[in-house]
C-alpha positions in Angstrom: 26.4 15.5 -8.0 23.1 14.7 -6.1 23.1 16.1 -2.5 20.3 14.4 -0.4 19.4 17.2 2.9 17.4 15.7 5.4 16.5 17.5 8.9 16.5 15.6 12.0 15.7 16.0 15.5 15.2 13.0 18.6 14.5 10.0 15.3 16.3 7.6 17.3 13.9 5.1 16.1 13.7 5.7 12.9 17.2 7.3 11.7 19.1 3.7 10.9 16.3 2.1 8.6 16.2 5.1 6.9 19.8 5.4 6.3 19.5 2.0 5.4 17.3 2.5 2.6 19.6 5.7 1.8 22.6 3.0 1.2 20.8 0.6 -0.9 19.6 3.5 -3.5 21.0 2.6 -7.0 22.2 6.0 -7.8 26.1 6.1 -7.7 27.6 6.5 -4.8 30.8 8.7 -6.3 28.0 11.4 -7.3 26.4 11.4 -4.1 26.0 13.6 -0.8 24.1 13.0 2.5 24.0 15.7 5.1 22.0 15.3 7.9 20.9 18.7 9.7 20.5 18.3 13.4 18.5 19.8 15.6 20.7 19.1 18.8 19.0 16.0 19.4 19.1 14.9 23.1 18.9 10.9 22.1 21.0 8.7 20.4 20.5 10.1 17.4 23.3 11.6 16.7 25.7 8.8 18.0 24.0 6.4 15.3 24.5 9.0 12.2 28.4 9.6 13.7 28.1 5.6 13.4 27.4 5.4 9.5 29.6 8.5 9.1 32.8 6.6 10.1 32.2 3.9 7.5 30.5 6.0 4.7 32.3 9.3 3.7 29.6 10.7 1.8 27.5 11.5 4.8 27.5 14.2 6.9 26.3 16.0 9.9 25.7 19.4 10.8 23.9 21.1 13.2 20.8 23.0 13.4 20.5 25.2 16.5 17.3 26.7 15.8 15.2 23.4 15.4 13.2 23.8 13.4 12.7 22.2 9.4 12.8 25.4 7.4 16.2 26.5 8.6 17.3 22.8 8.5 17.0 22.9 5.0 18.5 26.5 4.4 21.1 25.4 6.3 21.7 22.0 4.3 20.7 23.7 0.8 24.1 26.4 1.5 26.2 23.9 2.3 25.4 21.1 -0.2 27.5 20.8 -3.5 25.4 19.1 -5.6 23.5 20.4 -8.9 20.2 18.5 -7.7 18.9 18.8 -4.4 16.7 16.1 -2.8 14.6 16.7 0.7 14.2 13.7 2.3 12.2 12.7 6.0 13.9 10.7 8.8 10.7 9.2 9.6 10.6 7.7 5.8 12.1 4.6 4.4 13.0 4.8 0.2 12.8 2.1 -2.5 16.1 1.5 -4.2 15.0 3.4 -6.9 13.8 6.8 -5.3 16.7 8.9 -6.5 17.1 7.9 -9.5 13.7 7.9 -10.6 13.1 11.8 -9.4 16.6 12.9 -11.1 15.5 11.2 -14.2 12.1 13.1 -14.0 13.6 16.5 -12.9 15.8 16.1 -16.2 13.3 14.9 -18.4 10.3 16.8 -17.6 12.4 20.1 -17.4 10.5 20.6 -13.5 11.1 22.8 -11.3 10.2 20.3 -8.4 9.4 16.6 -8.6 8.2 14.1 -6.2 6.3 10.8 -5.6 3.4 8.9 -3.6 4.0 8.9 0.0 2.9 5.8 1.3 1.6 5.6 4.8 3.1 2.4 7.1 3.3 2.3 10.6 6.9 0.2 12.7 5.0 -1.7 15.0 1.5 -3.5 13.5 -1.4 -4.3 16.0 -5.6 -3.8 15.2 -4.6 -0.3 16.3 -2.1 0.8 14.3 -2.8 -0.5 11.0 -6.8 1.2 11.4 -4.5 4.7 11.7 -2.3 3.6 8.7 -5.3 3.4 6.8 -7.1 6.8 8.2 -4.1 9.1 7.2 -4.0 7.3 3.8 -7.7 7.3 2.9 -9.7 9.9 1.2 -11.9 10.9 3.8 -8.9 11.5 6.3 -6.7 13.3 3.9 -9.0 14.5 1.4 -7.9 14.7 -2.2 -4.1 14.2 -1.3 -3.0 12.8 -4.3 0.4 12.3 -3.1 -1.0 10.5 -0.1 -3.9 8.7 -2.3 -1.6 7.6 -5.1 -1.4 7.9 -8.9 -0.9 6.2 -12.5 0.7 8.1 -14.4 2.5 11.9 -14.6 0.3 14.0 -13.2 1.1 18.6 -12.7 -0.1 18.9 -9.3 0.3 21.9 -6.3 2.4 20.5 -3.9 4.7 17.1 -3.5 6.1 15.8 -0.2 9.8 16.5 0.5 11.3 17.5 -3.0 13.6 17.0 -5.9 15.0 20.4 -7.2 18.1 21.8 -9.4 19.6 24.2 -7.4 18.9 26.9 -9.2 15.2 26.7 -8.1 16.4 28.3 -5.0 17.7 31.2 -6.8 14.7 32.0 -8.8 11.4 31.4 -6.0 13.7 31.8 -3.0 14.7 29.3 -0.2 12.2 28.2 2.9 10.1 30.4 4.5 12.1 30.5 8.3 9.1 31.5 9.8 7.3 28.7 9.1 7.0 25.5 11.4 4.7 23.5 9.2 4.3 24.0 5.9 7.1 24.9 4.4 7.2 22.4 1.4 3.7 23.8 0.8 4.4 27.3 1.3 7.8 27.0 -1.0 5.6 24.4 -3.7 2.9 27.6 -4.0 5.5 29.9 -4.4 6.8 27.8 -7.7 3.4 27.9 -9.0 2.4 31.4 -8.4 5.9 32.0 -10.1 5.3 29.8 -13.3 7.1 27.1 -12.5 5.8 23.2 -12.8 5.6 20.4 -10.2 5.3 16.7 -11.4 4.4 14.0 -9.3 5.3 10.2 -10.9 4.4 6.9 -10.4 7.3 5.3 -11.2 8.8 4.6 -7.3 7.4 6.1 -4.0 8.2 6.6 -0.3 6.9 5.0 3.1 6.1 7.2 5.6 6.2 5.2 9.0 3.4 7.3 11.2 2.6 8.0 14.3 1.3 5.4 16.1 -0.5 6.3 19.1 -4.0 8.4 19.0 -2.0 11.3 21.4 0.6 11.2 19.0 -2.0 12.0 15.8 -3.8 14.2 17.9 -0.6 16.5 18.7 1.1 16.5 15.0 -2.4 17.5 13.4 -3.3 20.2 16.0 0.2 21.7 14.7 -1.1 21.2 11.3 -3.8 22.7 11.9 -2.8 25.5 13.5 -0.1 26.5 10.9 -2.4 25.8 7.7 -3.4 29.6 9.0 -0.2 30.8 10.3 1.1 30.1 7.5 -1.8 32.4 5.4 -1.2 34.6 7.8 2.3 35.2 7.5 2.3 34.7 4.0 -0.4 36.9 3.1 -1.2 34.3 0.8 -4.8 32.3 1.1 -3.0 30.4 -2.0 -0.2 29.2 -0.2 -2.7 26.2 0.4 -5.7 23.9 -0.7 -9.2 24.1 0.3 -8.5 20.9 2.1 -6.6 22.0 4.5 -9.8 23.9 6.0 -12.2 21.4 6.0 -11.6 20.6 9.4 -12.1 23.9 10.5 -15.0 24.3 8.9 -16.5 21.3 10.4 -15.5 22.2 13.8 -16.8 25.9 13.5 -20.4 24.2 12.5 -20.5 22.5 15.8 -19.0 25.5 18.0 -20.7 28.6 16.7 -24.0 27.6 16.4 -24.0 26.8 20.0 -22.6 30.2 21.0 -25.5 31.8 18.4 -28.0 29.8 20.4 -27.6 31.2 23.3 -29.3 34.4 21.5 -31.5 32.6 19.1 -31.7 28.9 20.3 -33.4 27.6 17.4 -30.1 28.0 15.3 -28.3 25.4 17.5 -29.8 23.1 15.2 -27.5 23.3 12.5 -24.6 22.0 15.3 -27.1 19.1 15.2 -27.1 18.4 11.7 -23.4 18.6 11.2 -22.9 16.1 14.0 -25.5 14.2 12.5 -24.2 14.1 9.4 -20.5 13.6 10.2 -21.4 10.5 12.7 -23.8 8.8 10.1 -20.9 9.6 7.2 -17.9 8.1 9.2 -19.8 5.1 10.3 -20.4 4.3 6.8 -17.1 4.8 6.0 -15.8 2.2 8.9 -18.5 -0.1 8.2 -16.6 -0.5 4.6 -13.2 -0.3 6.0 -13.6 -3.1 8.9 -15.8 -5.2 6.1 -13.2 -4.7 3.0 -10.1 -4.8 4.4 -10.6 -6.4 8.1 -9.9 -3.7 9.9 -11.0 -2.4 13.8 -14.4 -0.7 13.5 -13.8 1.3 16.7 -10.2 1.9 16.6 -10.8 3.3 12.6 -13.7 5.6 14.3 -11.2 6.5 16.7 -8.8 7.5 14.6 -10.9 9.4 12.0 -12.7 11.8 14.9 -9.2 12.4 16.4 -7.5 13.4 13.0 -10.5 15.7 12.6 -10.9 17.4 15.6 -7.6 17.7 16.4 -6.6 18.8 13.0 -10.2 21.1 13.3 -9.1 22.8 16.7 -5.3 23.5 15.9 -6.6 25.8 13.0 -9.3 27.7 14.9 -6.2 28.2 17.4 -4.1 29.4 14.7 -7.1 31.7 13.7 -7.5 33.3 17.4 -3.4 33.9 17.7 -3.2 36.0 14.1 -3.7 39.4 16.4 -1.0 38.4 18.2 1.8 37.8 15.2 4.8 39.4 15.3 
């Protein structure tokens, strides 16, 4: 028995393609479990699940009354049946093959967690949209990602998006961290590690992840990013519990901010505010230049997006940073 747990909130948009994709998987049906875990959406949401649930017995709704993903999946994981466990993301469409493929894997790589490349797509495709497709798939957006940057072949790596787990993993490293926002794949993928377990990623199928679309809507998920990259330290006590990627932004910002506070004490060491800007501009118009040249794309709309990802990303986790006194 596979159980597929997937937390929703307000995905109105995006809930019937990816049911959709969920129906066309080649795994069998008789062996198979959907439960959605609601976050007492407020739009049609649940009126379109309730729609596939009449025709389809294998799917499910429940409710989530606290919101938020971690308990979602607690919530989904306690009531599931199955002996393998898959997380997937509302806002994600699946090849036919997806389940199959990470069962297979689990089985045959004796994992503890497996996943695949998340491919980054956006619904609606204008100059705009497809220049932020490419800046939260490309390196110097997302760093060295490799589920986001894709792979060849089997590859151990730290962390996977959504999941593919025997249920026992839960037993042994514990369920999701309910304190957590963001981060909790992350958080619970470190946790693995740390205990000696192993997480595969595989080349051998993949998800689309349809994005955000709109430079407000980047700028709002990453400044939550951000900002619980250190919550989630924090609360963890863990520094492990994520990559050194996840602070680049931070570090970047804090070059522009606090040399400018120093100078006003010692004005000669606002140059180093300087030279990052410098540096970043010059690097990021390079960047661009290639994009918009190889691949056609907007110049300004790609610059756009990169400096909002950034920033945004940058300024949520020096928020997070300045509300750790304040943790309960």
């Amino acid at each position: 028995m596979l159980s597929i747990v997937c937390p929703i909130y307000n995905e109105e948009k995006y809930i019937a393609k990816c049911i959709d994709s969920i129906l066309a998987q080649d795994f069998p049906k008789d062996n198979l479990e959907v439960i959605f875990v609601d976050g007492m959406s407020n739009d049609k949401t649940r009126e379109i699940v309730k729609e596939y649930i009449s025709k389809f017995s294998f799917i499910r709704l429940i409710d989530n009354p606290e919101r938020i993903v971690p308990y979602a999946m607690n919530y989904g994981i306690k009531e599931s049946k199955g002996d393998i466990i898959i997380r997937l993301d509302a806002h994600a469409e699946y090849p036919t093959n997806y389940f199959s493929v990470l069962v297979h894997h689990l089985n045959e790589l004796n994992a503890d967690n497996v996943g695949a490349v998340c491919k980054t797509d956006v619904l609606n495709k204008n100059n705009k949209t497809l220049a932020i497709k490419e800046v939260l798939s490309n390196k110097f957006g997302v760093g060295n990602s490799t589920f986001r940057t894709g792979i060849d072949d089997i590859q151990l790596v730290d962390t996977v998006p959504f999941g593919c787990w025997k249920r026992d993993v839960f037993d042994k490293y514990g369920m999701y961290d309910v304190r957590l926002v963001r981060n909790q794949d992350i958080e619970l993928n470190k946790r693995i590690i740390r205990g000696g377990g192993s997480i595969y990623i595989v080349p051998d199928t993949y998800c689309t992840y349809l994005a955000r679309e709109t430079y407000s809507g980047i700028a709002k998920n990453n400044y939550g990013n951000g900002m619980w990259n250190i919550l989630t330290c924090a609360y963890t006590k863990q520094l492990s519990s994520l990559s050194l990627r996840h602070f680049i932004p931070l570090i970047f910002v804090l070059s522009l901010i606090l040399p400018i506070i120093g100078g006003m004490f010692w004005s000669p060491i606002m140059v180093v505010s300087i030279l990052s800007l410098i540096t970043y501009i010059v690097t990021l118009s390079v960047v661009c230049i290639k994009l918009s040249i190889t691949k056609g794309l907007h110049f300004i709309y790609l610059l756009l997006a990169f400096i909002t990802l950034h920033i945004s990303y940058g300024l949520g986790s020096l928020y997070g940073v300045l509300k750790i006194p304040f943790l309960k």
